[in-house]
PARO-897864 format. One record per residue (C-alpha): chain; residue number from 1; x, z, y. Coordinates in steps of 0.5 Angstrom, whole numbers, m for minus. Each point is the difference from the previous one (the first is absolute). Layout:
BEGIN
> chain,resi,px,pz,py
> A,NUM,X,Z,Y
...
***
This chain:
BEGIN
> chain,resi,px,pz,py
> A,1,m11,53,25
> A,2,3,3,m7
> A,3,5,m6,m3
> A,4,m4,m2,m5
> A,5,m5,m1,6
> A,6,5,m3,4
> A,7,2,m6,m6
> A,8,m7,m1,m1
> A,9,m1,m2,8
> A,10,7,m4,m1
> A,11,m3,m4,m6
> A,12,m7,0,2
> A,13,2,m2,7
> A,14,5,m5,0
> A,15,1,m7,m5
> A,16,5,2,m5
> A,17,3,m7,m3
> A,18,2,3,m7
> A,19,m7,2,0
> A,20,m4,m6,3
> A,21,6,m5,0
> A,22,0,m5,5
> A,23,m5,1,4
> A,24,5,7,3
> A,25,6,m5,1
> A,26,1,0,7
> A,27,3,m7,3
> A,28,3,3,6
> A,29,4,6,3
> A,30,m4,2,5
> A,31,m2,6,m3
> A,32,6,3,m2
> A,33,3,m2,7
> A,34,m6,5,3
> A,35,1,5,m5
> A,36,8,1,2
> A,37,m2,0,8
> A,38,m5,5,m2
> A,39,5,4,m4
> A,40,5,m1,4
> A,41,4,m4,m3
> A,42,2,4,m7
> A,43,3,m6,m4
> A,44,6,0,6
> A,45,2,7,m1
> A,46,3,0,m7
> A,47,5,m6,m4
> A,48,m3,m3,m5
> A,49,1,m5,m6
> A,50,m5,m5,m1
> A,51,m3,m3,m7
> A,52,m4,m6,m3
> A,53,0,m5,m5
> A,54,m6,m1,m5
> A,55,3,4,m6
> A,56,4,6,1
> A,57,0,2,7
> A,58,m3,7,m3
> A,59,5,2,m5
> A,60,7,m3,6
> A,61,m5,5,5
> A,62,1,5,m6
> A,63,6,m1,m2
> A,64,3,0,8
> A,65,m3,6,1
> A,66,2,3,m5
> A,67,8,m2,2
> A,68,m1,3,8
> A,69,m3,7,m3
> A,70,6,0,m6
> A,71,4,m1,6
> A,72,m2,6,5
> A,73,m5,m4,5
> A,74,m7,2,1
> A,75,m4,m6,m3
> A,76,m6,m3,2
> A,77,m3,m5,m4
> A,78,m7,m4,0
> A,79,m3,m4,m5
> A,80,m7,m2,m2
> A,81,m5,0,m3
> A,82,0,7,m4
> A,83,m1,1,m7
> A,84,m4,7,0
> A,85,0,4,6
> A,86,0,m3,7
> A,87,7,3,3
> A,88,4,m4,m5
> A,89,1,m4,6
> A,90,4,3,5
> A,91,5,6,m3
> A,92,6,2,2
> A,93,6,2,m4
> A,94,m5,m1,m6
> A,95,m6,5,3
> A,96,m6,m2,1
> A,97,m3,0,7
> A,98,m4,6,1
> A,99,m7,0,0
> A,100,m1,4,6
> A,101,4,m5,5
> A,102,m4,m6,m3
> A,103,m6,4,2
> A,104,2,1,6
> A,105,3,m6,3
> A,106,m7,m3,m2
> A,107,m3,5,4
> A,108,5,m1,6
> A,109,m1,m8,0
> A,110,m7,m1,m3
> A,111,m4,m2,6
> A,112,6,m4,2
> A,113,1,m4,m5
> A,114,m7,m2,m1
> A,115,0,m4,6
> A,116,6,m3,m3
> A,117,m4,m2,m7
> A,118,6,0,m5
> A,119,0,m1,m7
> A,120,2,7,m5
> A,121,7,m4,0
> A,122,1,0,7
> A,123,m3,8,2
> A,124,5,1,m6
> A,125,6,m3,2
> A,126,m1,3,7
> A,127,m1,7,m4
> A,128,7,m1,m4
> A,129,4,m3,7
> A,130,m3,7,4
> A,131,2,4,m7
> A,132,7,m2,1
> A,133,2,0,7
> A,134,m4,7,0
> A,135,5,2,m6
> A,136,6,m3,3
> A,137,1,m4,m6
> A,138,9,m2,m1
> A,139,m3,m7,m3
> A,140,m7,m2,m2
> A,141,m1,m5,m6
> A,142,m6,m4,2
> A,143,m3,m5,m5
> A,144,m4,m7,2
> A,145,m8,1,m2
> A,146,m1,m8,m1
> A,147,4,m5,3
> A,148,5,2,6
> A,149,m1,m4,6
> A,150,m8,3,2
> A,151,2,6,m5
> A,152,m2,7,4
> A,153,7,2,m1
> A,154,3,m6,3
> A,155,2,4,7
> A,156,5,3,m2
> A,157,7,m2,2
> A,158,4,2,m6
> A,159,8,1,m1
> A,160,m1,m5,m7
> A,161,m5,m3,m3
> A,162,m1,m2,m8
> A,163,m4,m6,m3
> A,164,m2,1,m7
> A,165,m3,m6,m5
> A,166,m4,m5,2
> A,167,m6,m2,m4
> A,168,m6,m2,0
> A,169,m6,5,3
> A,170,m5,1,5
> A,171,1,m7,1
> A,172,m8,m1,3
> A,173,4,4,6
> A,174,7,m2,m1
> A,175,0,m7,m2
> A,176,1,m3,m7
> A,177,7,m2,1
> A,178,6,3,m2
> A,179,3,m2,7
> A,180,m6,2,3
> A,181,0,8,m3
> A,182,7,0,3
> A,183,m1,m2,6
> A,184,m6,5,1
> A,185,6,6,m2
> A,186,5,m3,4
> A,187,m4,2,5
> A,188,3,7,0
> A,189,7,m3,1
> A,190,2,2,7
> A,191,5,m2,6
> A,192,8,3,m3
> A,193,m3,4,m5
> A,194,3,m1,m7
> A,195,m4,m2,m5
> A,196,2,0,m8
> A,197,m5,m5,m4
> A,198,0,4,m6
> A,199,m1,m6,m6
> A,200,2,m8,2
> A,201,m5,m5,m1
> A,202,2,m6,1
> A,203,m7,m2,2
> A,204,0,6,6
> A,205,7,m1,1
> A,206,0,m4,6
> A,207,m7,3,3
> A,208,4,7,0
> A,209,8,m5,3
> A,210,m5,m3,5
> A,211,m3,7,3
> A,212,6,4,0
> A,213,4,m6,5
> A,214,m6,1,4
> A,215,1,7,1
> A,216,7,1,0
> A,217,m1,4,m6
> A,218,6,1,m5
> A,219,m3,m2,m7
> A,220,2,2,m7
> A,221,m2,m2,m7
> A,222,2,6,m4
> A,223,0,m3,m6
> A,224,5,m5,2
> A,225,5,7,2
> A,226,m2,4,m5
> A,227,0,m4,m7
> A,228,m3,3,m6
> A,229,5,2,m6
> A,230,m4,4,m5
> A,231,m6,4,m1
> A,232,m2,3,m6
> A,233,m7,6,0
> A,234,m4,5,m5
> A,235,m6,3,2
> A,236,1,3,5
> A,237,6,m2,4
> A,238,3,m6,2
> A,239,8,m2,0
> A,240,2,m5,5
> A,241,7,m3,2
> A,242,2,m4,5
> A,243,6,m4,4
> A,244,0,1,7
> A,245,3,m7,1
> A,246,2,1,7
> A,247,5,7,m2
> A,248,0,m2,m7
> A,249,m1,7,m2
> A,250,m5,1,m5
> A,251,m5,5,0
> A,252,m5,4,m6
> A,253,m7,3,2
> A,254,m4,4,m5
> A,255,m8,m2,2
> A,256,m5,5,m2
> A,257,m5,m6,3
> A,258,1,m4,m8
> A,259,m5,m7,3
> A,260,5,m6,m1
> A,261,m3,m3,7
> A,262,4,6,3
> A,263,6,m3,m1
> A,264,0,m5,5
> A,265,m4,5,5
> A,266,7,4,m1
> A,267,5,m6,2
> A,268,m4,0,7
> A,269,0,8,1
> A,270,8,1,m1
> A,271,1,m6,4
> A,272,m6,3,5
> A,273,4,7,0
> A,274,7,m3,1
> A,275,m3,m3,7
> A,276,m3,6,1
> A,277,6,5,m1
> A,278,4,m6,6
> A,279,m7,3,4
> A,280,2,7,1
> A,281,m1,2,m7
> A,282,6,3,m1
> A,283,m1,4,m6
> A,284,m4,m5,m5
> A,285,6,m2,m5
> A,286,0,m2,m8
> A,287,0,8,m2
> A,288,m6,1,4
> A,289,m3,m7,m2
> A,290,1,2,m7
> A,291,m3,6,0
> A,292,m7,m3,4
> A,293,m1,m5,m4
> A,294,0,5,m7
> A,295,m6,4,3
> A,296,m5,m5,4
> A,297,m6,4,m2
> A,298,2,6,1
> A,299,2,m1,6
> A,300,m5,m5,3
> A,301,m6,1,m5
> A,302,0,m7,m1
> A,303,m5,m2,m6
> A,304,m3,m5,m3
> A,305,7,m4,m1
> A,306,0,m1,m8
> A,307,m3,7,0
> A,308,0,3,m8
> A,309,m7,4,0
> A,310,1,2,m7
> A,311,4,0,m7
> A,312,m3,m2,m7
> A,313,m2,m5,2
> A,314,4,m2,5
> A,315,m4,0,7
> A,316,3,m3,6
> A,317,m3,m3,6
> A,318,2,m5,6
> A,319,m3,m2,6
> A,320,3,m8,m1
> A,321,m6,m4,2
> A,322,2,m7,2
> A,323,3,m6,m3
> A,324,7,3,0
> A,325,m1,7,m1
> A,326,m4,m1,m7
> A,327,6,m5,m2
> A,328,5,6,1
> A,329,m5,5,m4
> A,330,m1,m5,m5
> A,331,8,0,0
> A,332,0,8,m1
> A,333,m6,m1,m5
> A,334,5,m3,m5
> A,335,5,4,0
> A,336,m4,6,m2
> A,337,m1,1,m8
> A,338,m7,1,m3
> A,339,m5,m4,m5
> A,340,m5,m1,4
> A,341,m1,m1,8
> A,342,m7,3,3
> A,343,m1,m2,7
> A,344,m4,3,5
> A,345,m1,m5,5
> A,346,m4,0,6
> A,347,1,m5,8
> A,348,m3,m1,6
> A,349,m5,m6,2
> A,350,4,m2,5
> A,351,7,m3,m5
> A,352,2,m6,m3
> A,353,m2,2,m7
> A,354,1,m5,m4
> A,355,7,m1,2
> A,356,1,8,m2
> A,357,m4,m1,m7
> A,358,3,m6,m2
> A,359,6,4,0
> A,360,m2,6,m5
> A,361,1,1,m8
> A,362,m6,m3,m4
> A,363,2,5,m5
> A,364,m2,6,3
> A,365,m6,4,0
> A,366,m3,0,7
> A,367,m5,6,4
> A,368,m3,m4,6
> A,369,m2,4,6
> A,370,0,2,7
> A,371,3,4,5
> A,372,m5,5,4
> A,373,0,m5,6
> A,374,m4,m5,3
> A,375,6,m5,m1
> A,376,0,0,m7
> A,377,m2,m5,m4
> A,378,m7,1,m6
> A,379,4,2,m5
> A,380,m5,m5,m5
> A,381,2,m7,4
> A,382,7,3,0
> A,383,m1,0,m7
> A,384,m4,m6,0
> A,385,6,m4,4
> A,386,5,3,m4
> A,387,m4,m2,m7
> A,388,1,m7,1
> A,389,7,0,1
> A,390,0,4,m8
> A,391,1,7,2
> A,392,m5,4,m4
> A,393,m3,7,1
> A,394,m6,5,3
> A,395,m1,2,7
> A,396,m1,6,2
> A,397,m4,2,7
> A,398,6,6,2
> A,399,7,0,m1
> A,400,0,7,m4
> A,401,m5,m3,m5
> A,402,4,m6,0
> A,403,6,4,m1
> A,404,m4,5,m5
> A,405,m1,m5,m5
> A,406,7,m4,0
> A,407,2,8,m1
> A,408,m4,0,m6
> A,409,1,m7,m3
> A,410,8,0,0
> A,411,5,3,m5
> A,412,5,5,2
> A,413,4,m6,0
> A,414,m3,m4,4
> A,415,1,m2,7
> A,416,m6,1,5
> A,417,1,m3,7
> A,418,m4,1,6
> A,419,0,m5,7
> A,420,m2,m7,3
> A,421,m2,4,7
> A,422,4,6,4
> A,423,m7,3,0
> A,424,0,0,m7
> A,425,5,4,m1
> A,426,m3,4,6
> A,427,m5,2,m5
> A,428,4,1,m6
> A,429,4,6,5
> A,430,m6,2,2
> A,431,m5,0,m6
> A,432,5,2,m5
> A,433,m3,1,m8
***
């Protein structure tokens, strides 16, 4: 099969829950467990570090792999879903995998796996740990896909783990409490492995304490050791100054990733790369930190993060799309200078979307559409539900149309915003106008 053969096999074959949604969700480990004794157990063959959260588990992988490659160690990283191109997923040292290895591997393991019936999530988390134990990856950054405890990733036995922000999403799956969701991401805690929570909730604190004891793991609120001095940004960088409390040392970092949100996803990585560096990785320092964290796109191609798409009006992009992650892009929002605020905005059906729309400025000028997959939600009952909230506008059937219009409606001036689902931001990349 040619590649583009081989991915429409993958995704015609196999359930893909950023496509279809809940019914890909597999509630059990038994899949990843056969492909592993297949493949012959490639998630044993190199060191890892393991990330979940419901917010900013993307940009800590990012920022994480962009430390361990600034520092000299071949880096292997794993994150989902992708935005245009499938091999996004699996990179290391910020190259994506080839297309010939993808080909090939399905070629391989076809017939195999289709006894074992996996999801696209599983058959890709299989493809990555096989990629990286081939290539004889120093270290592998894998990101949770939802969840934790029943996550396909959740066979690794890491050197460390972190947890990001806990918030309200996929609760159909997760449970509809805080406490519940937390406990589904400490799921990745293991026995002695240090785990560094990256933000403390106090809702969520006693979850991640209860968890940790169980498992004899040394727990760390990064947080608490790494206080917040200052930060300050313009467009395309963000300034940020802390205090270790432990060395009281302070450090300075210059982000090329200007989300306000990445501030409480970089406490956890520092603390994350300081209990790497007491694992072996002796050549991680504050030198090599500083200048990862300086290029994080260049070096990982992390997209989507408070992505600026164009000047005049101002364009920028941000995959938030829960509670929680709206609140930060409207933080982010209001610190911008326009006169007048257009937002392209599409969801998926299966969000909270009253707890997100309430949230959004009623003075913006608003474009409702839908994203390219058979998740997203009818932009006109999108339009309808966001209407009687008091937020007015047009729908559009594209993300292009829809982004078209708001390019011709808005003054130099003026600031264009394009969100509400990674998917549409995927659109966006994809379909630029």
């Amino acid at each position: 099969m040619s590649y583009q053969q081989t991915l429409d096999y993958l995704y015609g074959q196999l359930p893909m829950f950023h496509r279809i949604g809940a019914a890909a969700y597999k509630a059990n480990l038994d899949n990843t467990f056969a492909i592993c004794k297949l493949l012959k157990n490639p998630e044993r063959k190199f060191k890892s570090i393991h990330i979940a959260g419901t917010n900013g588990k993307g940009s800590s992988s990012h920022m994480l792999s962009a430390a361990f490659q600034q520092a000299g160690y071949k880096t292997g990283l794993y994150t989902s879903p992708h935005l245009i191109d499938f091999r996004e997923r699996i990179r290391i040292n910020g190259k994506m995998i080839p297309k010939k290895h993808i080909t090939d591997f399905v070629e391989k393991y076809k017939k195999d796996f289709e006894k074992i019936q996996p999801s696209f999530f599983e058959w890709t988390v299989g493809l990555a740990f096989d990629y990286f134990a081939s290539q004889q990856v120093d270290i592998a950054i894998v990101e949770v896909g939802l969840g934790g405890r029943l996550d396909s990733t959740n066979v690794l036995n890491p050197i460390v783990s972190l947890i990001t922000n806990i918030s309200f999403d996929h609760t159909n799956l997760l449970g509809n409490t805080l406490k519940k969701i937390a406990a589904e991401k400490a799921g990745i805690i293991k026995k002695k492995v240090p785990v560094v929570i990256s933000q403390y909730q106090a809702e969520t604190a006693v979850v991640f304490k209860n968890k940790a004891r169980k498992e004899n793991a040394p727990l760390v609120f990064a947080d608490k050791e790494n206080k917040l001095l200052s930060y300050t940004w313009d467009k395309n960088r963000l300034f940020v100054s802390y205090e270790n409390q432990k060395e009281n040392n302070i450090h300075k970092y210059s982000l090329d990733l200007t989300g306000s949100y990445q501030l409480k996803n970089l406490c956890g990585v520092i603390t994350t790369l300081e209990i790497a560096k007491t694992k072996g990785f002796k050549k991680l320092n504050t030198q090599t930190n500083y200048k990862a964290f300086q290029q994080v796109k260049k070096l990982t191609g992390l997209m989507g993060r408070w992505q600026v798409l164009g000047q005049q009006p101002l364009t920028i992009a941000d995959t938030g799309h829960n509670e929680d992650g709206i609140k930060e892009v409207i933080a982010n929002i209001e610190q911008q200078s326009y006169r007048q605020l257009h937002i392209v905005l599409g969801m998926v059906n299966d969000k909270d979307l009253n707890s997100v729309l309430k949230l959004l400025p009623k003075k913006a000028v608003y474009y409702f559409t839908k994203a390219d997959i058979p998740r997203a939600l009818n932009e006109k009952e999108l339009a309808g539900q966001a209407q009687q909230l008091g937020l007015k506008g047009n729908c559009y059937p594209t993300v292009k149309e829809a982004w078209l219009k708001a390019a011709k409606s808005a003054a130099a001036s003026d600031l264009i915003f394009i969100g509400g689902s990674t998917f549409i931001v995927a659109d966006a990349l994809k379909n630029p106008i």
